[in-house]
TORRO-338708 format. One line per 5 residues: their letters; for each residue x, y, z of N, C-alpha, C. Coordinates in steps of 0.05 Angstrom, whole numbers, plus 5000, padded with zeros to 4 digits. Example, Ala and Ser with C-alpha at 12.3 -4.5 7.8 and 13.67 -1.06 7.14 Angstrom:
BEGIN
AS	5264,4886,5156,5246,4910,5156,5264,4934,5156; 5257,4955,5142,5273,4979,5143,5258,5001,5157
END
This chain:
BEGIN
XXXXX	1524,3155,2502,1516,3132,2488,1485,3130,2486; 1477,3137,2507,1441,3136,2512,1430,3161,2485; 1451,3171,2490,1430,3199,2475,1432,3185,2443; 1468,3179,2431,1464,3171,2400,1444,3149,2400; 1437,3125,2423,1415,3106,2413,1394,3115,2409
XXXXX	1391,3134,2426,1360,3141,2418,1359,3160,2392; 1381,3166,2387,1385,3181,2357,1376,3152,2338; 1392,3143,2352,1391,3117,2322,1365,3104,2317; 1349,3105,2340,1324,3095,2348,1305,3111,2329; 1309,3141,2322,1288,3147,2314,1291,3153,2286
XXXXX	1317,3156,2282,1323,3146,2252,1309,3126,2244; 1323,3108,2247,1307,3073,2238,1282,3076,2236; 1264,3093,2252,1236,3093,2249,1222,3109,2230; 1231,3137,2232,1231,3150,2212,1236,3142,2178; 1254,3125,2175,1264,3107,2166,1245,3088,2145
XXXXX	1235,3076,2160,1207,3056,2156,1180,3072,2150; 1178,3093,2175,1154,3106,2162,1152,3120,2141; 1177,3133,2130,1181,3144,2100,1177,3129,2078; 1184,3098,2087,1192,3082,2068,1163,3069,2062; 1150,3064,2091,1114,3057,2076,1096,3077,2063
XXXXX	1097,3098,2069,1091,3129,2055,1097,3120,2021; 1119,3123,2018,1131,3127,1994,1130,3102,1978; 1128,3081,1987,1117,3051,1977,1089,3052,1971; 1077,3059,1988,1036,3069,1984,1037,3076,1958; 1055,3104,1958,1046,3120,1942,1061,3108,1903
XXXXX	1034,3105,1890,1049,3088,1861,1073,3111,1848; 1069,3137,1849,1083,3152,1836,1117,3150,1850; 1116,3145,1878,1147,3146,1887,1148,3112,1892; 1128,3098,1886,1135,3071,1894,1161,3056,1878; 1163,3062,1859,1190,3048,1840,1222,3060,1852
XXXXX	1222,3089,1856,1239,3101,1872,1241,3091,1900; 1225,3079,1916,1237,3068,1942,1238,3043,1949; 1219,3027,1923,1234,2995,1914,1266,2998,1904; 1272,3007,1897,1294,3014,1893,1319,3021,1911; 1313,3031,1932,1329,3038,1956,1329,3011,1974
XXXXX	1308,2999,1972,1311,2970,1987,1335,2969,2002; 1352,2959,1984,1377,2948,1997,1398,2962,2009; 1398,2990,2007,1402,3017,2018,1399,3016,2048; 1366,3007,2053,1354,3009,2083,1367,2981,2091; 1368,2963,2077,1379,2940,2091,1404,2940,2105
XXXXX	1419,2949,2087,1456,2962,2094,1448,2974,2117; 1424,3008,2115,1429,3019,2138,1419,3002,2167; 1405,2981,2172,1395,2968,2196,1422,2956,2198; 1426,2942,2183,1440,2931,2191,1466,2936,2206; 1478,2968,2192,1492,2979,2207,1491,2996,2230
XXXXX	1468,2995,2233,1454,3005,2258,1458,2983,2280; 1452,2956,2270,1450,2940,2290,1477,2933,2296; 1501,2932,2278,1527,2932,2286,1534,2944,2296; 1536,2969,2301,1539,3003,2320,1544,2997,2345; 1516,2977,2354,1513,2977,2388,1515,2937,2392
XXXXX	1533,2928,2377,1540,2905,2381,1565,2909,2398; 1562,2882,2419,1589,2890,2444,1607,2869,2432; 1609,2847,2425,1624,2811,2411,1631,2826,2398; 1657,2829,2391,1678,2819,2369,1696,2808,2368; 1680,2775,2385,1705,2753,2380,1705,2739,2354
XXXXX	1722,2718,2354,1720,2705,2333,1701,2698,2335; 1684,2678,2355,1656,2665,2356,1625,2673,2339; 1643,2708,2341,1615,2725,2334,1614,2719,2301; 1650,2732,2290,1650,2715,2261,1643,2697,2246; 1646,2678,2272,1640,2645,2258,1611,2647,2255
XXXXX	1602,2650,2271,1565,2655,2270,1551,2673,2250; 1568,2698,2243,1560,2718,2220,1568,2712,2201; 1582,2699,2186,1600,2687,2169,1586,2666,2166; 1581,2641,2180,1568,2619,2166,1545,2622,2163; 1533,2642,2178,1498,2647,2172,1494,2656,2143
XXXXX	1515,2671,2142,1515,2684,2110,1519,2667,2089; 1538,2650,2089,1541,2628,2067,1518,2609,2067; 1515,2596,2090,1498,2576,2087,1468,2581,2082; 1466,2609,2087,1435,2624,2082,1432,2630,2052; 1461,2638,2037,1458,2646,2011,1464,2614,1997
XXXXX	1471,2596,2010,1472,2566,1987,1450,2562,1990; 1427,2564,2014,1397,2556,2017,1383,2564,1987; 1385,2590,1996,1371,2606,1973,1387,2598,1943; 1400,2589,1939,1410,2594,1905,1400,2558,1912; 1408,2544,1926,1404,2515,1910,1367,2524,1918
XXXXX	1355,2532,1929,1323,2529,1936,1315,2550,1907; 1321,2570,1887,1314,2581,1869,1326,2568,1846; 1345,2548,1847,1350,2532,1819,1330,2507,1817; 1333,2490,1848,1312,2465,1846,1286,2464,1852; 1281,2499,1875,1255,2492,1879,1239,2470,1909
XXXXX	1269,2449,1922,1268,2440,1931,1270,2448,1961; 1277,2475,1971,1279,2487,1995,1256,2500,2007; 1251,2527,1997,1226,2528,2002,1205,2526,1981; 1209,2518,1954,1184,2512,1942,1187,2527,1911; 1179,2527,1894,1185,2545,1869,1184,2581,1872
XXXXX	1194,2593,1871,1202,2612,1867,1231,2630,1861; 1220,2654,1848,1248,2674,1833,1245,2701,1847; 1286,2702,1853,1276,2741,1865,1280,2759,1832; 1261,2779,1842,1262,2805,1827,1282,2823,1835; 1279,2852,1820,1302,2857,1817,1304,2882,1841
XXXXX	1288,2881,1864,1286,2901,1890,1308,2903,1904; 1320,2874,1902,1344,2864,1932,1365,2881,1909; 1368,2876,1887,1396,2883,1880,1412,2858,1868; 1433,2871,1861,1446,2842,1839,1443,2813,1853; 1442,2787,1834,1437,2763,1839,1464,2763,1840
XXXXX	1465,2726,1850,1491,2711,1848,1470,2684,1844; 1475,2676,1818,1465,2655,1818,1443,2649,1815; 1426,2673,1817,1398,2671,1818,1383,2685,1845; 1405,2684,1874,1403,2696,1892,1410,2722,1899; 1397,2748,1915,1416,2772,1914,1438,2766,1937
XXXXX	1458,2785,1932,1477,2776,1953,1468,2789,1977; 1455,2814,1986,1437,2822,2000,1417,2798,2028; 1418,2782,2003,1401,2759,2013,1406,2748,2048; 1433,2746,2047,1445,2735,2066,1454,2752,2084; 1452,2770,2076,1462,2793,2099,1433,2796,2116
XXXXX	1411,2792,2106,1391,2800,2120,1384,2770,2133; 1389,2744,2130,1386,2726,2141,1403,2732,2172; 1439,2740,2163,1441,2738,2195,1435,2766,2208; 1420,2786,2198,1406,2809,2216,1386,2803,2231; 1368,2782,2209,1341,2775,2228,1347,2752,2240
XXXXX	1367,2730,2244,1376,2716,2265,1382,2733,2290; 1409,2746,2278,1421,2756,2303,1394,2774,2323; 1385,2788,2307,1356,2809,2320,1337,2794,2336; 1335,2764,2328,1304,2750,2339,1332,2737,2364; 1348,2734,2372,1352,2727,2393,1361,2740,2399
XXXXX	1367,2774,2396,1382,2793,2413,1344,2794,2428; 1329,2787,2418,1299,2793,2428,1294,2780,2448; 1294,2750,2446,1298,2736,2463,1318,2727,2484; 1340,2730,2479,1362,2742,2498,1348,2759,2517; 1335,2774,2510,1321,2797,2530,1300,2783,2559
XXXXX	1286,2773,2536,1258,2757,2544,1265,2736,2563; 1281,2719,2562,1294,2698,2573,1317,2686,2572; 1325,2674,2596,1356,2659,2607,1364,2639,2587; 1336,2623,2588,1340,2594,2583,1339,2585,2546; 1361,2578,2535,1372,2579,2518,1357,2563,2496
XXXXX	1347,2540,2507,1331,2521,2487,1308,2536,2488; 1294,2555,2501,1266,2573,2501,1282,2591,2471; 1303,2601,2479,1308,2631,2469,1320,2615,2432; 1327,2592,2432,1329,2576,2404,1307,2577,2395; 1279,2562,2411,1249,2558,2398,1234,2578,2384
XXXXX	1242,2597,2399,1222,2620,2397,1236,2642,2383; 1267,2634,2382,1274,2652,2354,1264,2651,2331; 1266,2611,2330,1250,2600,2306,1228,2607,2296; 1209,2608,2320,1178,2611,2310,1179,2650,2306; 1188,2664,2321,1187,2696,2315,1189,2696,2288
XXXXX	1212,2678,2273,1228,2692,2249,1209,2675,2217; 1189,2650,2236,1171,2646,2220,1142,2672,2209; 1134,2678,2234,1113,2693,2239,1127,2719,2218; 1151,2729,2222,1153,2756,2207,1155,2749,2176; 1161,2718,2177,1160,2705,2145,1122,2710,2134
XXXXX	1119,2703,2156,1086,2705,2144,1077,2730,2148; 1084,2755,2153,1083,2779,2148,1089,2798,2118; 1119,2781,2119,1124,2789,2092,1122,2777,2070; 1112,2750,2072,1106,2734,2039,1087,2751,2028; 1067,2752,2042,1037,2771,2015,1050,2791,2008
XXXXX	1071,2817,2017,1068,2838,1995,1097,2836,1987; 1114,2806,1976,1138,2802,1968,1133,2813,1940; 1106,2803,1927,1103,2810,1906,1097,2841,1886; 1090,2847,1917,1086,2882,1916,1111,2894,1913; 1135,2882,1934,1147,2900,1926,1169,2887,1904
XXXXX	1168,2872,1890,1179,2860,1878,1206,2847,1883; 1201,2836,1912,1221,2821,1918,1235,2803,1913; 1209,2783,1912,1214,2760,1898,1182,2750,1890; 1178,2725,1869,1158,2716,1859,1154,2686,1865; 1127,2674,1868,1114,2652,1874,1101,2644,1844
XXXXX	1099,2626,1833,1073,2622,1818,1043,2615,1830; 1027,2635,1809,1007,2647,1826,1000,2657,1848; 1028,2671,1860,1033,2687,1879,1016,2664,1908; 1019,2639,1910,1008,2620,1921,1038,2611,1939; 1039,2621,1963,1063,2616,1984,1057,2589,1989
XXXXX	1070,2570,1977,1081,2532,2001,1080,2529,2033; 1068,2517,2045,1071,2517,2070,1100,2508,2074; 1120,2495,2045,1144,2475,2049,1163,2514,2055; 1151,2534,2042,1170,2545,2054,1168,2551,2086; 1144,2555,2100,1152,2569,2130,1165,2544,2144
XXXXX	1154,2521,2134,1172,2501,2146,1213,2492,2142; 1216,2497,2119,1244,2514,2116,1251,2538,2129; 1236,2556,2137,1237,2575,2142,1243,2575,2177; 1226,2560,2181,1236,2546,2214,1259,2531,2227; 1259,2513,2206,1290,2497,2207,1313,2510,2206
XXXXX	1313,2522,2191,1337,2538,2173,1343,2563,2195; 1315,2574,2210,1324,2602,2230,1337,2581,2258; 1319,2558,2263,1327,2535,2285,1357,2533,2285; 1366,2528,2264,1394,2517,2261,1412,2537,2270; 1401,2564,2250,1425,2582,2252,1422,2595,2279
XXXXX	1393,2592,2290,1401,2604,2324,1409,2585,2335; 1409,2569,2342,1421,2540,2355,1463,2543,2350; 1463,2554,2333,1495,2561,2326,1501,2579,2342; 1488,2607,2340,1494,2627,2359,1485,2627,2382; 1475,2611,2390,1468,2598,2421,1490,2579,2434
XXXXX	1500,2561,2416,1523,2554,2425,1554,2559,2427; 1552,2581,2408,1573,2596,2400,1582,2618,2432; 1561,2617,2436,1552,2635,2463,1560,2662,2459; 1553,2676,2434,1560,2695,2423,1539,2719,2440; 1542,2745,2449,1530,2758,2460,1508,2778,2448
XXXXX	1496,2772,2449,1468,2794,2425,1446,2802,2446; 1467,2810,2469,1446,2842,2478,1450,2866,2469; 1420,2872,2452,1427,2897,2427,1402,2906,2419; 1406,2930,2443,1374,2940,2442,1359,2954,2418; 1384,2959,2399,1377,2968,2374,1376,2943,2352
XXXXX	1382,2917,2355,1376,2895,2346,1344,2884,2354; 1332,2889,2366,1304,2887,2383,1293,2898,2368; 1291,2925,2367,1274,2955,2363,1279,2946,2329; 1292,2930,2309,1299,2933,2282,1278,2919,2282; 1281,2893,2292,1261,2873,2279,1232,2879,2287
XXXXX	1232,2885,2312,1199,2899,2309,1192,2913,2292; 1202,2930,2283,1205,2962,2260,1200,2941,2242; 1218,2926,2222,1211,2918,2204,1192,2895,2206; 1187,2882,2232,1156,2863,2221,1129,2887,2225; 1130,2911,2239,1108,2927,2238,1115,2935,2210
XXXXX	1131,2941,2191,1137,2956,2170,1107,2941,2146; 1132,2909,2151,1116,2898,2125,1081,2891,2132; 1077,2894,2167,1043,2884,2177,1033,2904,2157; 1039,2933,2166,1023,2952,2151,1025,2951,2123; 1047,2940,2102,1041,2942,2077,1012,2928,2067
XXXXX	1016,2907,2079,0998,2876,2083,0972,2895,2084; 0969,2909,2109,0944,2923,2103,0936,2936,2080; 0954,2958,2083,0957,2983,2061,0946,2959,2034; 0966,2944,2018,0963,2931,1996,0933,2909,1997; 0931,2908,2010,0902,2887,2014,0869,2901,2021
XXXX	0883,2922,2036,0854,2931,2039,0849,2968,2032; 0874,2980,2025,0874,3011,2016,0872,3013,1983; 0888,2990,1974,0902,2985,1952,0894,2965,1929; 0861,2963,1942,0855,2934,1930,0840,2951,1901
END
């Protein structure tokens, strides 16, 4: 088991570093905007691999994270009133409504991931709720500046709302507060190692696009 994680470990990394390479570069950049949702599938089935829950509990928690994450997003891109005006592009892959369906799959990866993290870090459950919240803000503010780069999604005047990181808090609050009480188990050392990978992924685009790329 030790040896395929660390297989899987350096995949995923490999993974990311191909994928900032080839994003840098303008000539393969449209080719690996394109794969987006490709890498998303693969984390995510990565992070399923070395999941130990498969009770119902775990369902209820992956399942409502997913609906209630994809009604966020389609009623917040029709009114505007969730996190603030904005439209996704066409990186994630088909809409529903205005939302990709993608959308929600990566809401409960980076839930489940920021408390398989904190799970680690600490016992105490209202700590390991807070600080899911604020982690899954901070990687929000990693990846808003180059959403537009990779054409994820769009702001007018590419000018991010503070109303979204504050949605953005609530909404991670809630849904870890579910799988906290659900008492669903997310020790998942390859759930850890994802979300780092992908908030170092998008830090360095942030660079790359702001100060290589300007």
């Amino acid at each position: 088991m030790l040896k395929w994680k660390s297989k899987i470990l350096w995949g995923i990394a490999i993974i990311y570093v191909v994928g900032i390479v080839g994003i840098s570069l303008p000539l393969t950049r449209n080719l690996f905007l394109s794969l987006s949702p490709v890498n998303l599938l693969i984390s995510f089935a990565a992070v399923l691999a070395f999941h130990r829950d498969w009770s119902l509990k775990f369902w209820i928690f992956a399942v409502s994270v997913f609906i209630f994450s994809l009604i966020l997003e389609i009623v917040g891109v029709a009114t505007g009133s969730v996190f603030g005006e904005y439209r996704y592009g066409e990186t994630l892959g088909p809409l529903f409504y205005g939302a990709p369906f993608v959308i929600g799959l990566n809401w409960v990866m980076l839930v489940y991931a920021s408390l398989a993290l904190f799970t680690f870090i600490t016992i105490n459950k209202y700590l390991r709720i807070l600080f899911s919240a604020i982690i899954l803000v901070i990687f929000d503010m990693a990846m808003e500046p180059v959403s537009h780069h990779l054409h994820m999604w769009y702001w007018p005047d590419n000018q991010i709302p503070p109303q979204n990181y504050i949605a953005w808090f609530f909404a991670a609050l809630f849904f870890a507060w579910l799988g906290t009480v659900l008492n669903v188990n997310f020790k998942n050392m390859v759930a850890r190692f994802v979300i780092i990978t992908q908030f170092l992924f998008f830090l360095i685009l942030n660079i790359i696009f702001k100060i290589v790329l300007q």
